[in-house]
Z-matrix of the N, CA and C atoms (Angstrom, degrees):
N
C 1 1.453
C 2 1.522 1 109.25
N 3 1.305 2 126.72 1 111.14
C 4 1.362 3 124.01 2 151.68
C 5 1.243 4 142.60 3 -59.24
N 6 1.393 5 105.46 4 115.73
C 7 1.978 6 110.16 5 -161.97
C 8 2.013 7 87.57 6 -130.52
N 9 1.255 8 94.76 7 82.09
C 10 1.760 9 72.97 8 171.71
C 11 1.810 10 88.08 9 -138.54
N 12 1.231 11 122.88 10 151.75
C 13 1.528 12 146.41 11 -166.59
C 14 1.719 13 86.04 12 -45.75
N 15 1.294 14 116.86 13 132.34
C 16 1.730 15 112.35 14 164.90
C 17 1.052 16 111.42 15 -98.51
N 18 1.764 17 126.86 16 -47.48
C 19 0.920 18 159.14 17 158.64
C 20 1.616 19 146.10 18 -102.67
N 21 1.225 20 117.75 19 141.90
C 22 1.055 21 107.63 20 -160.94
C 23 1.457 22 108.64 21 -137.41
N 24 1.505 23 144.84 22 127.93
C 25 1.635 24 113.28 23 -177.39
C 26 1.663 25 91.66 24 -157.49
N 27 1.431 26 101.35 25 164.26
C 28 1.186 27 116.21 26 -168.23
C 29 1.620 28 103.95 27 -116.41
N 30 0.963 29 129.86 28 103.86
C 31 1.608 30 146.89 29 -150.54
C 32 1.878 31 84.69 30 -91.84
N 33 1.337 32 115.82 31 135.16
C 34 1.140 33 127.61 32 -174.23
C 35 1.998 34 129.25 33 -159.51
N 36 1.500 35 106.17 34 111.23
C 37 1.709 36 89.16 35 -165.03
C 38 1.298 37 115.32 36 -62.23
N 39 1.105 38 124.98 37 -17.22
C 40 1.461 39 134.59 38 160.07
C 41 1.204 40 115.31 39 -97.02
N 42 1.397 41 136.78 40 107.63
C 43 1.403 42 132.06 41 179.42
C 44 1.457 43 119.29 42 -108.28
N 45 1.131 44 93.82 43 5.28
C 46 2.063 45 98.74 44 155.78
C 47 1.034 46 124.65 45 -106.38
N 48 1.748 47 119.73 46 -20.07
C 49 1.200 48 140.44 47 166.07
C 50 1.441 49 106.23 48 -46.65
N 51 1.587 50 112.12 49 -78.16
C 52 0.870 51 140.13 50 -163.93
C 53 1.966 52 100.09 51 -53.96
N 54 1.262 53 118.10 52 -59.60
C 55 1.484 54 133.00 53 -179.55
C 56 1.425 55 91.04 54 -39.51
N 57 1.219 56 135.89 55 -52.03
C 58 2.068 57 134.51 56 -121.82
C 59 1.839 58 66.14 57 -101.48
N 60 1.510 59 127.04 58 -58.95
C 61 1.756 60 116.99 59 178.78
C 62 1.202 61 112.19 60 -48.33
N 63 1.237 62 149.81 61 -77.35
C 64 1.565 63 151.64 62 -148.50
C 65 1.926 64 101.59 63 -75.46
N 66 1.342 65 96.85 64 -23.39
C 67 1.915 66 89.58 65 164.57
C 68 1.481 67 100.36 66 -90.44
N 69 1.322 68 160.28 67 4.99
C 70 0.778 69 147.00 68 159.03
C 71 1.173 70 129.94 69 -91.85
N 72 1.256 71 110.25 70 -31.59
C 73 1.594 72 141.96 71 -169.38
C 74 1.972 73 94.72 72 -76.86
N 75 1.636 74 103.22 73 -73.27
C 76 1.410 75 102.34 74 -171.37
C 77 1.368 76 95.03 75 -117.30
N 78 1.114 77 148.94 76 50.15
C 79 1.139 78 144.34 77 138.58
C 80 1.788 79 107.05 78 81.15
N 81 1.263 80 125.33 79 11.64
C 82 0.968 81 130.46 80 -144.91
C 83 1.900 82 109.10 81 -84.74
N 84 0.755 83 143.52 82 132.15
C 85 1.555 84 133.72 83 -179.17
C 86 1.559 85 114.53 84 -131.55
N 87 1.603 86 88.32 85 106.69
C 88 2.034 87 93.36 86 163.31
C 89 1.766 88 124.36 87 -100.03
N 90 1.007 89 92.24 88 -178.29
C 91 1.353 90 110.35 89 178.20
C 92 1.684 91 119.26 90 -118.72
N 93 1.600 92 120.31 91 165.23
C 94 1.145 93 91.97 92 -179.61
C 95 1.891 94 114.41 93 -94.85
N 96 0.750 95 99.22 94 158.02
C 97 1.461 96 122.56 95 -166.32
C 98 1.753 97 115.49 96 -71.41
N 99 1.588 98 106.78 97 -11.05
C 100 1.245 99 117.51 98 161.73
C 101 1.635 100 95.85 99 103.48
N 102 1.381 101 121.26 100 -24.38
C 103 1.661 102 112.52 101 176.89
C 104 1.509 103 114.91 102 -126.58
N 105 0.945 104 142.66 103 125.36
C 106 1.300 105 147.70 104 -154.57
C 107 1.578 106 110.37 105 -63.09
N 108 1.506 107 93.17 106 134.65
C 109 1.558 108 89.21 107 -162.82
C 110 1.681 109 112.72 108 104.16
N 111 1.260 110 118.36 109 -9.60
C 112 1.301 111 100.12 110 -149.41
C 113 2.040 112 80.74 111 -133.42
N 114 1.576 113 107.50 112 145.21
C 115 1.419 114 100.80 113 -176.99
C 116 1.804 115 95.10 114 -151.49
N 117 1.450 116 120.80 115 153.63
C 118 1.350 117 107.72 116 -162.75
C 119 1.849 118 90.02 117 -141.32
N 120 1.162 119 108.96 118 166.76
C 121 1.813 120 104.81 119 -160.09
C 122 1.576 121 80.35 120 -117.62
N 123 1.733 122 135.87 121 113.88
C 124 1.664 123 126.56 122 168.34
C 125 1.226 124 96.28 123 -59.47
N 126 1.240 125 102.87 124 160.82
C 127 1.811 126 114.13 125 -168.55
C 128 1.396 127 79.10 126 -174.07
N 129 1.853 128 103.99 127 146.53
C 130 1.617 129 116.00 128 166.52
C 131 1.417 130 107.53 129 -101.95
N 132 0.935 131 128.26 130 7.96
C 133 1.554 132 136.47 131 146.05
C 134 1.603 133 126.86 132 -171.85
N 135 1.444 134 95.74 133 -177.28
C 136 1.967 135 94.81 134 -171.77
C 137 1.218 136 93.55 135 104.43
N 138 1.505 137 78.83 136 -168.53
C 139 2.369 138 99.54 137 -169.92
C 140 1.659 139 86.66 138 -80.73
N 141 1.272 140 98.99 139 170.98
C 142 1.407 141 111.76 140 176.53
C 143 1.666 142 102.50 141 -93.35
N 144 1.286 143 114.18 142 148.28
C 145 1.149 144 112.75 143 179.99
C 146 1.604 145 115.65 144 -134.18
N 147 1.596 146 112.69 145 125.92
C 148 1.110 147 128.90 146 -165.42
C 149 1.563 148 123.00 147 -109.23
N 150 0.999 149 113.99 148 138.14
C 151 1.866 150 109.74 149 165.87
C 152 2.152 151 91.99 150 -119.05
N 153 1.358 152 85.28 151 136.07
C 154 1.415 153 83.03 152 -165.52
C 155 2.126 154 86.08 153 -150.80
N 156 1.229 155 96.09 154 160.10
C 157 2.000 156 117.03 155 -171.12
C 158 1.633 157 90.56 156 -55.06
N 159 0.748 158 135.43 157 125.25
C 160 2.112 159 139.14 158 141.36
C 161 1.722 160 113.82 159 -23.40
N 162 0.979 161 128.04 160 119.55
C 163 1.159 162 133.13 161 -167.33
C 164 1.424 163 110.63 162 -140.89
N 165 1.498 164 120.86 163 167.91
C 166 1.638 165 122.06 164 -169.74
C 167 2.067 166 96.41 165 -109.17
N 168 0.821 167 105.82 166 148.02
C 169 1.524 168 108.07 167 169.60
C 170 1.341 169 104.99 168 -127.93
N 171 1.158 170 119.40 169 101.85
C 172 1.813 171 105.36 170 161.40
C 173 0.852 172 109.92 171 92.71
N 174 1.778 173 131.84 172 -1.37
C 175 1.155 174 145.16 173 -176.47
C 176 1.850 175 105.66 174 97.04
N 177 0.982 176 122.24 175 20.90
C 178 1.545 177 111.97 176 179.14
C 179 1.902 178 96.14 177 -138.01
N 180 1.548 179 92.81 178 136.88
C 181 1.304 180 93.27 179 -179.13
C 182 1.348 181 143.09 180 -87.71
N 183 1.332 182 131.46 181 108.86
C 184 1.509 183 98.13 182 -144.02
C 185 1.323 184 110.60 183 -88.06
N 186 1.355 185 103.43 184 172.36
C 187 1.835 186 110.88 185 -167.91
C 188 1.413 187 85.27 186 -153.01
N 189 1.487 188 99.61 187 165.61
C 190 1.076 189 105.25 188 168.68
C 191 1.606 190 105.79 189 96.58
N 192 1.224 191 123.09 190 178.08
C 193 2.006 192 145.07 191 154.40
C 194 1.466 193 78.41 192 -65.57
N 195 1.705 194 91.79 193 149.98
C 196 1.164 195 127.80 194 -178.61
C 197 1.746 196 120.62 195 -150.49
N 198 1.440 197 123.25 196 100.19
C 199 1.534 198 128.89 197 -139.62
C 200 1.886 199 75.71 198 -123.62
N 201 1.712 200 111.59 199 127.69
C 202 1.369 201 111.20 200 141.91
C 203 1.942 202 96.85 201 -117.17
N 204 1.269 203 86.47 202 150.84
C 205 1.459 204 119.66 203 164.65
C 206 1.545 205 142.65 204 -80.03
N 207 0.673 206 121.04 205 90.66
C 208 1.818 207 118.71 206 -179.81
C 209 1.243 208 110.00 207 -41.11
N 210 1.619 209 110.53 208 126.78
C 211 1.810 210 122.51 209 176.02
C 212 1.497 211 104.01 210 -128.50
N 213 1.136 212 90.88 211 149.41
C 214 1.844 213 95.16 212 155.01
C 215 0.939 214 116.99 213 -66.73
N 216 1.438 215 139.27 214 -38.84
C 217 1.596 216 144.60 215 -135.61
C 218 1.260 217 86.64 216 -163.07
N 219 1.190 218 109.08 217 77.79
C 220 1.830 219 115.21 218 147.55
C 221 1.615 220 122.74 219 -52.91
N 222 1.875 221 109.17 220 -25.59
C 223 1.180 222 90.89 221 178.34
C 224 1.582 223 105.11 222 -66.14
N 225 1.597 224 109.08 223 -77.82
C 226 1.589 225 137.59 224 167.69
C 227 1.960 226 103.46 225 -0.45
N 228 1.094 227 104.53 226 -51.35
C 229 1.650 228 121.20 227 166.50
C 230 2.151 229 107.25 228 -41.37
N 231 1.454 230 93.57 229 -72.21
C 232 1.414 231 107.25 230 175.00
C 233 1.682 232 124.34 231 -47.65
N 234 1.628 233 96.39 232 -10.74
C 235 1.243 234 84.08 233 -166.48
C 236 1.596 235 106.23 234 -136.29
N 237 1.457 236 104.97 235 16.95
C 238 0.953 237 127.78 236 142.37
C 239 1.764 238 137.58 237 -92.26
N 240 1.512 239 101.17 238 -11.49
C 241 1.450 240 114.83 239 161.57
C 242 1.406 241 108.80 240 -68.84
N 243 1.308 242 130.42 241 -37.55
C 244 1.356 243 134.24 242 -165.99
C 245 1.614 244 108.95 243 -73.04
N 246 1.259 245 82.10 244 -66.95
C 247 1.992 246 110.28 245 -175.90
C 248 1.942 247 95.37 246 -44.62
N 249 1.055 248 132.07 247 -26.30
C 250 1.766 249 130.09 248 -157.81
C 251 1.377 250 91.77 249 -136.64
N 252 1.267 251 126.43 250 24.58
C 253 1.503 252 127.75 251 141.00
C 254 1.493 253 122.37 252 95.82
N 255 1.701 254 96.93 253 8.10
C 256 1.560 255 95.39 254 -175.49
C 257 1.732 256 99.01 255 -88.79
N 258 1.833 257 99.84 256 -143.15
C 259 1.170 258 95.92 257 -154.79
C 260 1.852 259 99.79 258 -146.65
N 261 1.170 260 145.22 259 96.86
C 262 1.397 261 141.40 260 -163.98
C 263 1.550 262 104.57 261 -60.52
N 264 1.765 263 118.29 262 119.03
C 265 1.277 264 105.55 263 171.88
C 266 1.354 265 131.74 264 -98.25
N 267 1.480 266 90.73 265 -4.66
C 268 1.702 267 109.85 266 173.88
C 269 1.596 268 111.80 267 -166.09
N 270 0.970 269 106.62 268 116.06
C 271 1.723 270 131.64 269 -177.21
C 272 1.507 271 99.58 270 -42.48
N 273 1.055 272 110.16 271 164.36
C 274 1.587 273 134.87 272 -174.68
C 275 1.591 274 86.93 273 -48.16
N 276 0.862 275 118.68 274 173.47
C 277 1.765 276 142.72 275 179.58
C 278 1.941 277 114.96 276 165.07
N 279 1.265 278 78.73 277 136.22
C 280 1.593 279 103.72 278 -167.86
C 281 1.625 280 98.34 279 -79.46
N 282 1.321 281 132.81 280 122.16
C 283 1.232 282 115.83 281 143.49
C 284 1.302 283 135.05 282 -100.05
N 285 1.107 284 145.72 283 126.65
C 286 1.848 285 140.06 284 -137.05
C 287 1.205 286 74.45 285 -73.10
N 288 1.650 287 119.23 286 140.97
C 289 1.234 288 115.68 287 146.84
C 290 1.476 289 118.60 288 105.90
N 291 1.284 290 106.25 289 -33.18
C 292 1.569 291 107.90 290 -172.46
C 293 1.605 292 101.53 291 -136.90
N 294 1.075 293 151.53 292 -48.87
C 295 1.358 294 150.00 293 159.02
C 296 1.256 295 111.09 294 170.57
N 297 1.418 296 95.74 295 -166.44
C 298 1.695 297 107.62 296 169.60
C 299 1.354 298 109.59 297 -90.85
N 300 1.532 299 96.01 298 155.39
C 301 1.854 300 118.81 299 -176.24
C 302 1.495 301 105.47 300 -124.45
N 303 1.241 302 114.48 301 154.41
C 304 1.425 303 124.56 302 141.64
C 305 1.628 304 111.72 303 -141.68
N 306 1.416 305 111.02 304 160.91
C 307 1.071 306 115.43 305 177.28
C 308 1.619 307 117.45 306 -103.67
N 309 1.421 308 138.83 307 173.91
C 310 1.342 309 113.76 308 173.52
C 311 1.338 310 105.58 309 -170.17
N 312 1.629 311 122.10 310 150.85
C 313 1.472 312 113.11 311 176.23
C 314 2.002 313 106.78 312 -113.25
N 315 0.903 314 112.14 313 128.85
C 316 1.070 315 142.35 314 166.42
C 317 1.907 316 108.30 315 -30.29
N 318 1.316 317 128.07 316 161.64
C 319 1.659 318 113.18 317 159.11
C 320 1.572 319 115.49 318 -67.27
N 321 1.733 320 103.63 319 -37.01
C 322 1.593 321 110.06 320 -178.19
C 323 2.009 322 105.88 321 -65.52
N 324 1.143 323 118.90 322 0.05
C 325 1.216 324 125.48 323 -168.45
C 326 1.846 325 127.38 324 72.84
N 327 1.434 326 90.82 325 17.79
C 328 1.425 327 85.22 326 -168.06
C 329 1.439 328 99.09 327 -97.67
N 330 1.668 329 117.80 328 155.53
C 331 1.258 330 126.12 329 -176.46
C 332 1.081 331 135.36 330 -85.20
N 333 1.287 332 154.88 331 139.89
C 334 1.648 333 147.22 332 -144.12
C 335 1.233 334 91.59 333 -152.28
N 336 1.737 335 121.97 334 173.06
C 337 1.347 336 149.33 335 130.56
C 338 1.150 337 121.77 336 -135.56
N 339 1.309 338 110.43 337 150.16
C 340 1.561 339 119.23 338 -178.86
C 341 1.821 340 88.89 339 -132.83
N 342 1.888 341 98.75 340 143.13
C 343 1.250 342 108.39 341 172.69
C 344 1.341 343 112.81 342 -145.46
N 345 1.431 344 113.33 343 118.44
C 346 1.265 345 119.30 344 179.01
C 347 1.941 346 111.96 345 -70.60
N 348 1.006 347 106.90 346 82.44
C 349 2.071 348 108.57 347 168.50
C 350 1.595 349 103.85 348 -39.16
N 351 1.234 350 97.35 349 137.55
C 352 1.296 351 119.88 350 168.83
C 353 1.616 352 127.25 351 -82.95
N 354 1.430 353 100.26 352 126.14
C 355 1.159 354 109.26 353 -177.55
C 356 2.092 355 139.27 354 -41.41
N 357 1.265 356 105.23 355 93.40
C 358 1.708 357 99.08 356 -162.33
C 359 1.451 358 115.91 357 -42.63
């Protein structure tokens, strides 16, 4: 089973603010991400890494780094958040093209995703 970080992003209410710091800080340079708000670091491999707008999931806001994980079974995933005490912050969702997502909070409250990629 593959569980290694896919993604990774830094959720921010200012996301140019935040971009013009982390290129300065570590030298880091994105692009935009195609939807406003949304900025992605090219990399020839690894998780993808994002600076993207602060948003609520499920009613909790996230802050902080934000790591989803690659699964086989995004459902099996979902329903193992429940069963071990966490909490689903956003139901399965299809993304055309790239797979299914869910989002999820942890018991410590911290926020995750796991996304099953779609088969080429």
């Amino acid at each position: 089973m593959s569980t290694d970080i896919a993604h990774f992003a830094i959720n921010a209410d200012d996301p140019e603010a935040s971009l013009r710091f982390y290129e300065a800080l570590f030298g880091w340079r994105f692009e935009s991400g195609g939807q406003p708000g949304f900025f992605r670091m090219q990399r020839e491999s690894g998780p993808i890494i994002a600076l993207q707008q602060r948003r609520e999931l499920g009613g909790v806001r996230v802050t902080g780094f934000e790591c989803t994980v690659a699964v086989e079974d995004v459902g099996a995933v979902a329903e193992a958040v429940v069963a071990h005490g966490g909490r689903l912050l956003m139901e399965r969702t299809t993304i055309p093209g790239v797979g299914e997502l869910i989002f999820f909070e942890d018991p410590g409250g911290n926020v995750a995703g796991a996304i099953q990629f779609a088969q080429d």
